[in-house]
C-alpha positions as CSV (number, residue, x, y, z in Angstrom):
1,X,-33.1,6.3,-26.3
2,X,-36.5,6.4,-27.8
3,X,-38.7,9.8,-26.9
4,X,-41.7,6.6,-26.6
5,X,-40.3,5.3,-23.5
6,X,-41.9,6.3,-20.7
7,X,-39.1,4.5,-18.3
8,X,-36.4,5.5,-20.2
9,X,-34.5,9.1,-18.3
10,X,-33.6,11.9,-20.9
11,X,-30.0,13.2,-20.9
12,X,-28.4,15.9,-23.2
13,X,-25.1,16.3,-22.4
14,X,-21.4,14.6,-22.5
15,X,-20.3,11.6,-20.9
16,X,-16.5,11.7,-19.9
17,X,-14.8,8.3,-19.8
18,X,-12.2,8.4,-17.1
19,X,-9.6,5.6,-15.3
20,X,-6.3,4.5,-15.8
21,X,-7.4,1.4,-17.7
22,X,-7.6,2.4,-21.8
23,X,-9.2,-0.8,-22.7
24,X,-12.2,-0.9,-20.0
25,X,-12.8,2.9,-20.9
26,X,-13.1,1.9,-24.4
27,X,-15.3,-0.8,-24.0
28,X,-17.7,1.0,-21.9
29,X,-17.5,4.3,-24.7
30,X,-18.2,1.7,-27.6
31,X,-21.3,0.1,-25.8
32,X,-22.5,3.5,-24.8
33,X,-22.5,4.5,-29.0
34,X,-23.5,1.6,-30.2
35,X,-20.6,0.9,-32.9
36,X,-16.7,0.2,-32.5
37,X,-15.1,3.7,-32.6
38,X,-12.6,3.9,-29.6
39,X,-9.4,1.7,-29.7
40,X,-7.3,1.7,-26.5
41,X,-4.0,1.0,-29.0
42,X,-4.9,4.4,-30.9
43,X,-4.0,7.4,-28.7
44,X,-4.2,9.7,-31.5
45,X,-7.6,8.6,-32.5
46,X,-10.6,11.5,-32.6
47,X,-11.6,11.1,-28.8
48,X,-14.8,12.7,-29.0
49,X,-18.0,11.4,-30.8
50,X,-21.6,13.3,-30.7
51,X,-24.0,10.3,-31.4
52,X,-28.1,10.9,-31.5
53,X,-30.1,8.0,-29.8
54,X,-33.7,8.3,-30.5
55,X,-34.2,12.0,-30.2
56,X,-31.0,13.2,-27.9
57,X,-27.7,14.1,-28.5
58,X,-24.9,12.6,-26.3
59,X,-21.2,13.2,-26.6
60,X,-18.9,10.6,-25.3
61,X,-15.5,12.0,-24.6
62,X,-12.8,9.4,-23.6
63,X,-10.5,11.6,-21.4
64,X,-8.1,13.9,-23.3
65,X,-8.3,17.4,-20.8
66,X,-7.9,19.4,-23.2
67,X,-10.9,18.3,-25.1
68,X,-13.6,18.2,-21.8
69,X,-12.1,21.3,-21.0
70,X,-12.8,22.7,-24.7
71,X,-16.3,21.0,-23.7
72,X,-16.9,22.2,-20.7
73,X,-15.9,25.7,-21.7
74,X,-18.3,25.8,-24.6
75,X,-21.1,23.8,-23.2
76,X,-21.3,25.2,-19.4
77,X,-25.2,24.4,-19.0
78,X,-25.0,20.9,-20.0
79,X,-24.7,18.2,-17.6
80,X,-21.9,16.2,-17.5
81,X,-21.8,12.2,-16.3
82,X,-18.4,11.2,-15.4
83,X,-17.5,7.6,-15.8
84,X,-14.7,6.9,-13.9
85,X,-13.9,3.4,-15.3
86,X,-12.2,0.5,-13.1
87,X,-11.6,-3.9,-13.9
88,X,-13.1,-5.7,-11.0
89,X,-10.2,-7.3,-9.2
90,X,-7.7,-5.1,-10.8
91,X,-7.5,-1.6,-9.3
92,X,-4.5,-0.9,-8.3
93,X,-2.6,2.6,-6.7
94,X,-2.5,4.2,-10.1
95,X,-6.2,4.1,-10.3
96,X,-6.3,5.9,-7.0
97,X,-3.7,8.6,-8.1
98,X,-5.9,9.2,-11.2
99,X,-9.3,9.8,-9.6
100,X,-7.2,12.3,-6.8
101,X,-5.9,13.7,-10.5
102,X,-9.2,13.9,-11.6
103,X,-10.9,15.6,-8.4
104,X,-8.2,18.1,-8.3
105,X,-9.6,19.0,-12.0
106,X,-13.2,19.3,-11.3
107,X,-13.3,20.1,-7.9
108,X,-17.0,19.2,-6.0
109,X,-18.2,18.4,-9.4
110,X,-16.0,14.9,-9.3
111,X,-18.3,13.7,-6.5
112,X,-21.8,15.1,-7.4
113,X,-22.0,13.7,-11.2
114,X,-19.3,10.8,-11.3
115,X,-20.3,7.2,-11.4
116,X,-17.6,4.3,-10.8
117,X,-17.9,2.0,-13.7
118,X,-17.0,-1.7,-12.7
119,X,-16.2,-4.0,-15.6
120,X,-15.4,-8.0,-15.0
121,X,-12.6,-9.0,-17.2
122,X,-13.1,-11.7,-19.2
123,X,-10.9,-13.9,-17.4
124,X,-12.7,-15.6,-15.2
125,X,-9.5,-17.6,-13.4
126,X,-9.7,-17.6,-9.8
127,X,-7.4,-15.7,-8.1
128,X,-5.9,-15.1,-4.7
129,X,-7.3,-12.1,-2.7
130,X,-5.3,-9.3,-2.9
131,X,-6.2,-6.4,0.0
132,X,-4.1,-3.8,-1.2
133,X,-6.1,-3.8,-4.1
134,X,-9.4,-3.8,-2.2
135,X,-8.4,-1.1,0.1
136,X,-7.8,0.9,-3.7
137,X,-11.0,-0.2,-4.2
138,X,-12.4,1.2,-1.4
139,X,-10.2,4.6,-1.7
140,X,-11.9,5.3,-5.4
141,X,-15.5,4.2,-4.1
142,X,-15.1,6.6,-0.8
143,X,-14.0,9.2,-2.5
144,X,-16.0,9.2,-5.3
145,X,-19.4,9.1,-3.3
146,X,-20.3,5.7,-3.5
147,X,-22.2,5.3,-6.6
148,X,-21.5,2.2,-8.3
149,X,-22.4,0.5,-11.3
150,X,-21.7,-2.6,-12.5
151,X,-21.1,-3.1,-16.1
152,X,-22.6,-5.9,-18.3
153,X,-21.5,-5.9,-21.9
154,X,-24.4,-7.7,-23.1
155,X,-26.6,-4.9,-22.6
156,X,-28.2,-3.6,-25.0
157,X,-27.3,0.2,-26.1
158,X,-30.8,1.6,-24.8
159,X,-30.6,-0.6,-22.0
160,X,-27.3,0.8,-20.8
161,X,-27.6,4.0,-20.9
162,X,-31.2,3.8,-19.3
163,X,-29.6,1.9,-16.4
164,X,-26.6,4.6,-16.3
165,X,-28.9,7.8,-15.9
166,X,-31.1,5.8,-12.9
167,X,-27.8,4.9,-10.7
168,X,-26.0,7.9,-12.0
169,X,-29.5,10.3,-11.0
170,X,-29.8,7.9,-7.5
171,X,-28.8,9.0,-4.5
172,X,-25.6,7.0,-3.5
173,X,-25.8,2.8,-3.1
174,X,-23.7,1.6,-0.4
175,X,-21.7,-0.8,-1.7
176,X,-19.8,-3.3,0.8
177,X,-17.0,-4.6,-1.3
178,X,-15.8,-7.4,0.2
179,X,-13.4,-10.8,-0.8
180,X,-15.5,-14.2,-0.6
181,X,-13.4,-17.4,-1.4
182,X,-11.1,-16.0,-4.0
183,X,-13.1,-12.8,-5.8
184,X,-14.6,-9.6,-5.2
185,X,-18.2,-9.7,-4.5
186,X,-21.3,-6.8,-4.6
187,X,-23.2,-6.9,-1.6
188,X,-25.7,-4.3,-2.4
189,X,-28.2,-2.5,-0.1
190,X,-30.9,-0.6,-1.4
191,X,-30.4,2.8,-2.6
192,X,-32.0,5.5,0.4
193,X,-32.2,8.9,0.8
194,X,-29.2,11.3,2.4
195,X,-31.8,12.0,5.6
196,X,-32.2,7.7,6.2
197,X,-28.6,7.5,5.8
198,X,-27.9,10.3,8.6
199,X,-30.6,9.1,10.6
200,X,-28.9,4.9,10.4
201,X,-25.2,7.0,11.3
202,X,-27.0,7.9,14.6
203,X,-28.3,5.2,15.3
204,X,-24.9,3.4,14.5
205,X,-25.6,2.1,11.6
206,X,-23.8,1.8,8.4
207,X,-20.1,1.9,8.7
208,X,-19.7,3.5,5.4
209,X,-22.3,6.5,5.9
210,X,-20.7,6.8,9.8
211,X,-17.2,7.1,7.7
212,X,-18.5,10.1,5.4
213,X,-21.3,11.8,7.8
214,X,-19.8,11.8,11.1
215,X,-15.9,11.5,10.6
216,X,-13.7,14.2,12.0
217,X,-10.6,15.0,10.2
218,X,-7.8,16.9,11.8
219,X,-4.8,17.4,9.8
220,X,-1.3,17.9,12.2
221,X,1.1,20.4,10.6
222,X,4.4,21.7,12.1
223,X,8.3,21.3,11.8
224,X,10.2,18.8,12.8
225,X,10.5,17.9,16.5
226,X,7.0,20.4,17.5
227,X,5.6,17.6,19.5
228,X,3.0,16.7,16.0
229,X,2.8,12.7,16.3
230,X,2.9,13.1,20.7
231,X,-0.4,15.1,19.4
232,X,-1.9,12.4,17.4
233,X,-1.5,10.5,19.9
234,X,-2.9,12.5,22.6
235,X,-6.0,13.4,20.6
236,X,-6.7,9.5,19.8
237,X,-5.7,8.5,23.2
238,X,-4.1,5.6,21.7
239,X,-0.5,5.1,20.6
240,X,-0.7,5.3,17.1
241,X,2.3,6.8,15.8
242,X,6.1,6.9,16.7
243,X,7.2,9.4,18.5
244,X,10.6,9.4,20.7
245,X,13.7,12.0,20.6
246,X,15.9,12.2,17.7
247,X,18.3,14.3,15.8
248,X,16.6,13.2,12.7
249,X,12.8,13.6,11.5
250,X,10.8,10.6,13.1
251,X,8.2,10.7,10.8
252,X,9.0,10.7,6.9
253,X,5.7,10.5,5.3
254,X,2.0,11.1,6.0
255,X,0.4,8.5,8.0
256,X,-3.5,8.5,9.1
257,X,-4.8,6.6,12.4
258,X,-8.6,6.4,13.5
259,X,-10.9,6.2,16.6
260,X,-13.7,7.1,18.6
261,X,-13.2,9.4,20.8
262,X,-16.0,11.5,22.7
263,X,-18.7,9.6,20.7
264,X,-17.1,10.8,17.6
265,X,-15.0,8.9,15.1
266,X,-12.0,10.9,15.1
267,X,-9.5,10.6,11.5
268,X,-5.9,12.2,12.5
269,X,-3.2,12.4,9.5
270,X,0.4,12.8,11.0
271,X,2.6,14.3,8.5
272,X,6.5,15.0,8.3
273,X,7.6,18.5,8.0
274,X,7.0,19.5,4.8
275,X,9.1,22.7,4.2
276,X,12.3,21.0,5.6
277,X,14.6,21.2,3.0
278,X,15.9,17.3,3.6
279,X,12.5,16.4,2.7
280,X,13.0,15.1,-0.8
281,X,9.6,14.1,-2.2
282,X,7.4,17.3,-0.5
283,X,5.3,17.6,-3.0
284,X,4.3,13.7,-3.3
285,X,3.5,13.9,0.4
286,X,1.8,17.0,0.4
287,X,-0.5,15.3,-1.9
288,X,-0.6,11.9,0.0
289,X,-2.1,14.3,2.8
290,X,-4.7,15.7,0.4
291,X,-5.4,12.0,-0.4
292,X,-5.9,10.9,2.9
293,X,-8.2,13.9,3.5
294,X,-10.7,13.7,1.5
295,X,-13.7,14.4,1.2
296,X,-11.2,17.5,2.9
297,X,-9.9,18.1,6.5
298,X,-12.5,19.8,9.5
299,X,-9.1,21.3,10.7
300,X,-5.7,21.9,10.6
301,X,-3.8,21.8,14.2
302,X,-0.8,23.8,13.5
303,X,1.7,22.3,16.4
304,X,4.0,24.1,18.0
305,X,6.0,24.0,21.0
306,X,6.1,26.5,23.5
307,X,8.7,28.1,24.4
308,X,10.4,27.8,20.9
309,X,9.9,30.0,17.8
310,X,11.8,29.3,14.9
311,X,13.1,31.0,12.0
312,X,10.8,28.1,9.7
313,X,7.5,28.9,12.2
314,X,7.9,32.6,11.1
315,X,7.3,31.7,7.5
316,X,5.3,28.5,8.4
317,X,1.6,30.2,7.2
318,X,3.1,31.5,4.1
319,X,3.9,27.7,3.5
320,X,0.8,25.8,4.4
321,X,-1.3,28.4,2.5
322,X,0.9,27.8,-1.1
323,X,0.5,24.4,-0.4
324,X,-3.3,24.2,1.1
325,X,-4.5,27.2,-0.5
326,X,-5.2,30.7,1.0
327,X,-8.4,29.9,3.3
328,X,-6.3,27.4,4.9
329,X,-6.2,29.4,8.0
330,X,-9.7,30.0,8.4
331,X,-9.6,26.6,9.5
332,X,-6.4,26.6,11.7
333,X,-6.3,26.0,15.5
334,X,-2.5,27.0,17.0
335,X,-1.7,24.0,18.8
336,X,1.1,24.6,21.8
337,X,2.7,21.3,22.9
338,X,4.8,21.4,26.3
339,X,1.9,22.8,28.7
340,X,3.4,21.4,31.5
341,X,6.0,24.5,30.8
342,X,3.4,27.5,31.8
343,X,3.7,25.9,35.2
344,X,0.1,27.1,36.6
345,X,-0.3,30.3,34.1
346,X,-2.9,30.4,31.4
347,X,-2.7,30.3,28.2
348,X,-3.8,33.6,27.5
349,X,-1.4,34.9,29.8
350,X,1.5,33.2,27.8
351,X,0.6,34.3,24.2
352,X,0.0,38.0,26.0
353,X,3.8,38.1,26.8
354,X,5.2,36.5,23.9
355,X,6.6,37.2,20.6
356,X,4.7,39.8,18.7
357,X,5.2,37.9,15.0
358,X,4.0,34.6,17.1
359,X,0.9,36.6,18.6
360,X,0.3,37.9,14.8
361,X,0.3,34.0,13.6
362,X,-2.1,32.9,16.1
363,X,-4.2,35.9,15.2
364,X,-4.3,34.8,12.1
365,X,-5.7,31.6,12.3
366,X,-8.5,33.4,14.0
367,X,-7.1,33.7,17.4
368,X,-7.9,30.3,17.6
369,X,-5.1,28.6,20.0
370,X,-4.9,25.4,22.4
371,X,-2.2,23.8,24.7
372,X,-1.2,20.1,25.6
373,X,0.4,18.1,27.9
374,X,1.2,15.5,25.9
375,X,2.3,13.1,29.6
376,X,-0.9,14.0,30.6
377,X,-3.2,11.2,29.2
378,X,-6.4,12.4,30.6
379,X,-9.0,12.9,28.1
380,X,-10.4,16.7,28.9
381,X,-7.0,17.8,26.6
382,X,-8.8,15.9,23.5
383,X,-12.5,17.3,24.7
384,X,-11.6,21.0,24.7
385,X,-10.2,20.6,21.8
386,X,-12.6,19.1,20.2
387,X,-15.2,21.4,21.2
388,X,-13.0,24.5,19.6
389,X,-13.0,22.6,16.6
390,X,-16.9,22.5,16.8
391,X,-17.3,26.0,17.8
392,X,-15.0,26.7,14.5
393,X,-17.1,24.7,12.3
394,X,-20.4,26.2,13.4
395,X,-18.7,29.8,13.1
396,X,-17.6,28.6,9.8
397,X,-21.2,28.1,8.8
398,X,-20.7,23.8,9.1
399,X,-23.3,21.9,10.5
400,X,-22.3,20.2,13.5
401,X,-25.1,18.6,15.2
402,X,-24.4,15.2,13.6
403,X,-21.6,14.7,16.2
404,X,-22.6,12.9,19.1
405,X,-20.0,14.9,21.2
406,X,-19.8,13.3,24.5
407,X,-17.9,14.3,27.4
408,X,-16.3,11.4,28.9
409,X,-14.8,13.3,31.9
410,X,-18.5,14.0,32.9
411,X,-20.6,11.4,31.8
412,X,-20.0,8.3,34.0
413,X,-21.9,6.4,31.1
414,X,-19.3,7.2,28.8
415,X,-16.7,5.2,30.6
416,X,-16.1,1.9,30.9
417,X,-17.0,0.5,34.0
């Protein structure tokens, strides 16, 4: 980059090349230094080259952790662009489980300085459309912020990289990917501040600023046969998952089901019990929650049903916080399933007569506990709970105003007539 260049943005720092696919990442890394250096067939080649263009240093490192960590360790000021590198028409479930590898790696960082590289293959046959592969697509982009750029090889070095730092430095393009005829197509809106993009989510807008500005995500935790997919139910006021009486788990993997409840667009992810020791892939589906969660849950609804206490519930926080992490519970509402039990007492009155270890659980999520009928399918169950999980976010120092809460059960303009 020339120092003459008025138009042209300055960057001192490294460029990570990231993505399951060795031969896009390399083709991006050798356009970007301006000579043939990185060779997908070579693992053991040296993956990190400092280049100077005009009067700035750039080092482009293609992946190795050890080496961006050695990076990032001895260069902790500089900025970092991370190139996470996908083939249009081609991005498949290993992409996804790369980028969740990735974020797990660099935390918030993943979203505020990556970029998702697209690069068209040189094939140019026509395909048929493939919607697994879009909704992959759509995974990488969602969770990656949306910033998208769409690689052409016949750029020139300065070009590129001056066309990097813009969309890299923009605030997020919505991209709409989409199938027309027998490709994947762009359609591109114009790149708008974070305060137009929460004002269009009000005004119902954009679908994808509505999905990362005003979604609610409640995670259901609990053993087997607690009442958690009744829940799901309940709180989307929809039948989305299975739920009947069995000897054997019902639900054997994380599923995620969406609507609007309230005015709000509500995301609930139904999981199996994950500490059952029958539960053979645990950790794969404690990670296909975390998957489904992201940008990360507003809560978790730890479901229980009253009346029973189990020997697993006893350890049950211990669990979810080596799997979730410690501050798990600062954002855990005790959900009691079986209301109709307490037969006209509160349930206050309940948890003040009950088990002293269950009374120290509930205090530990912050004395934070609610009760369903799940027969009952009247909607003020879903709209006190939704207003505790409000009150907890606003205690928790969230901004909440973005919800357009809307009591149904007392606004006749909420119903349908």
């Amino acid at each position: 980059m020339s120092k003459g260049d008025g138009h042209t943005e300055e960057f001192c720092g490294g460029i990570f090349l990231l993505g399951a696919n060795s031969w896009c990442k390399c083709l991006v890394g050798n356009r970007i230094l301006g000579f043939e250096h990185f060779l997908p067939e070579q693992s053991t080649f040296d993956e990190e080259v400092s280049v100077e263009i005009g009067v700035q240093w750039i080092t482009v490192i293609n992946e190795p952790q050890t080496v961006i960590k050695r990076y990032m360790e001895t260069s902790p000021r500089c900025p970092c662009m991370i190139l996470f590198v996908l083939q249009h028409g081609h991005v498949s479930q290993r992409d996804v489980e790369a980028f969740a590898h990735f974020q797990q790696m660099f935390g918030k960082k993943m979203e505020e300085n990556t970029l998702v590289v697209m690069v068209s293959s040189d094939d140019k046959k026509s395909t048929r459309p493939n919607k697994v592969k879009n909704e992959n697509l759509e995974t990488v982009l969602y969770q990656s912020g949306r910033k998208v750029f769409d690689f052409n090889k016949n750029l020139k070095q300065n070009d590129l990289i001056k066309q990097l730092m813009t969309c890299w430095k923009s605030v997020p393009d919505l991209h709409i990917y989409k199938h027309e005829s027998s490709s994947l197509s762009v359609e591109r809106e114009t790149w708008r501040t974070q305060e137009a993009m929460t004002q269009e989510h009000i005004s119902g807008g954009n679908h994808a600023a509505i999905k990362r500005n005003n979604t609610l995500t409640i995670v259901l935790l609990g053993q087997t046969g607690s009442g958690k997919s009744a829940t799901g139910n309940t709180i989307l006021r929809k039948h989305h998952f299975e739920s009947y009486a069995s000897s054997v788990p019902v639900t054997q993997m994380c599923q995620m089901a969406e609507e609007t409840v309230c005015g709000i667009k509500i995301r609930v992810i139904d999981t199996p019990d994950f500490f059952d020791e029958d539960l053979k892939n645990q950790q794969e589906q404690i990670k296909k929650c975390k998957e489904l969660a992201q940008p990360g849950p507003d809560v978790y609804l730890l479901v229980m049903e009253l009346g029973r206490y189990t020997d697993g519930e006893r350890a049950i926080v211990q669990n979810i916080q080596k799997a979730f992490g410690a501050e798990v519970v600062k954002e855990t509402i005790v959900l009691l399933t079986s209301k109709e039990k307490l037969r006209g007492k509160t349930v206050a009155e309940y948890i003040k007569n009950t088990d002293t270890q269950l009374q120290e659980l509930i205090r530990i999520c912050g004395s934070r506990c609610h009760a369903f009928n799940n027969k009952d399918h009247s909607v003020s169950q879903a709209e006190r709970l939704l207003e505790m999980i409000l009150e907890m976010k606003k205690k928790n120092g969230s901004t909440v105003e973005h919800y357009s809460f809307c009591k149904e059960s007392e606004k006749k303009d909420c119903r349908i007539q």
